[in-house]
C-alpha positions as CSV (number, residue, x, y, z in Angstrom):
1,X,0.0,0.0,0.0
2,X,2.6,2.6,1.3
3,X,5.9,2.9,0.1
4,X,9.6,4.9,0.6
5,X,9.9,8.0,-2.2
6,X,12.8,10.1,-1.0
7,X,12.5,9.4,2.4
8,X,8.6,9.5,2.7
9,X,5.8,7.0,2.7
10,X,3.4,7.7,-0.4
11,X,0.6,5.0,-1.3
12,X,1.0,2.7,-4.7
13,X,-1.0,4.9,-7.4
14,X,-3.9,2.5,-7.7
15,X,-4.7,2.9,-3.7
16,X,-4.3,7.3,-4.4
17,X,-6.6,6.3,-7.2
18,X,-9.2,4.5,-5.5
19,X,-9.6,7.3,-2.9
20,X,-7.8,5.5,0.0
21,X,-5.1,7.5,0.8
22,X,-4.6,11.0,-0.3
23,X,-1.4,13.4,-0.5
24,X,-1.2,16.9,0.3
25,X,2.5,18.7,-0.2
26,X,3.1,21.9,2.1
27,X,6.2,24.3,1.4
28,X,7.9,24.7,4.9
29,X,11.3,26.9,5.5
30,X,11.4,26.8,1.5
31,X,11.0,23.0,1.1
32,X,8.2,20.5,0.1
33,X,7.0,18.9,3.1
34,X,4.8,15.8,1.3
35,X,1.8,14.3,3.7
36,X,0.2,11.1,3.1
37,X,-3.4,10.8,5.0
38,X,-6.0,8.1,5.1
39,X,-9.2,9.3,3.8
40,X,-12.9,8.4,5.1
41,X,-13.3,5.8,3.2
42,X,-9.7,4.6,3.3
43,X,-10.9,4.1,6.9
44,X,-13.8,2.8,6.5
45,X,-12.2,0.4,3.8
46,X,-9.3,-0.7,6.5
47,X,-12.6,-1.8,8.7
48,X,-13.9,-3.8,6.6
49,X,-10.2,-6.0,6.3
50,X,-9.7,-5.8,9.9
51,X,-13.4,-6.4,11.2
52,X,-12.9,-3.5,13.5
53,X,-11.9,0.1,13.6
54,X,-8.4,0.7,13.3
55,X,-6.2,2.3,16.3
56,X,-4.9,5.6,14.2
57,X,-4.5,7.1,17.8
58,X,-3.3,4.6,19.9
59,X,-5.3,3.1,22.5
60,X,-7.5,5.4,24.6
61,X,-8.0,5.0,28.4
């Protein structure tokens, strides 16, 4: 799904495609600060694989 571009984890075309993951690029200090996020339905796709919600926050007490 994810993979190592330059240093940073950016999702496999066809899972950017499908609206999984998405990318957002920010210029910080003068240099391109790349983001990968998991979308809604990127969530609600890792669900369905997992049977439950994944833990994108750790575990809350």
């Amino acid at each position: 799904m994810l993979f190592y571009q330059g240093g940073v984890l950016v999702p496999k075309k066809t899972y950017r495609d499908a609206g999984i993951f998405d990318v957002k690029t920010r210029v910080v200090d003068d240099t391109a600060r790349i983001l990968t996020y998991a979308t809604a339905h990127g969530t609600k796709e890792f669900t369905k694989k997992l049977g439950k919600a994944p833990e994108l926050f750790g575990r809350l007490h």
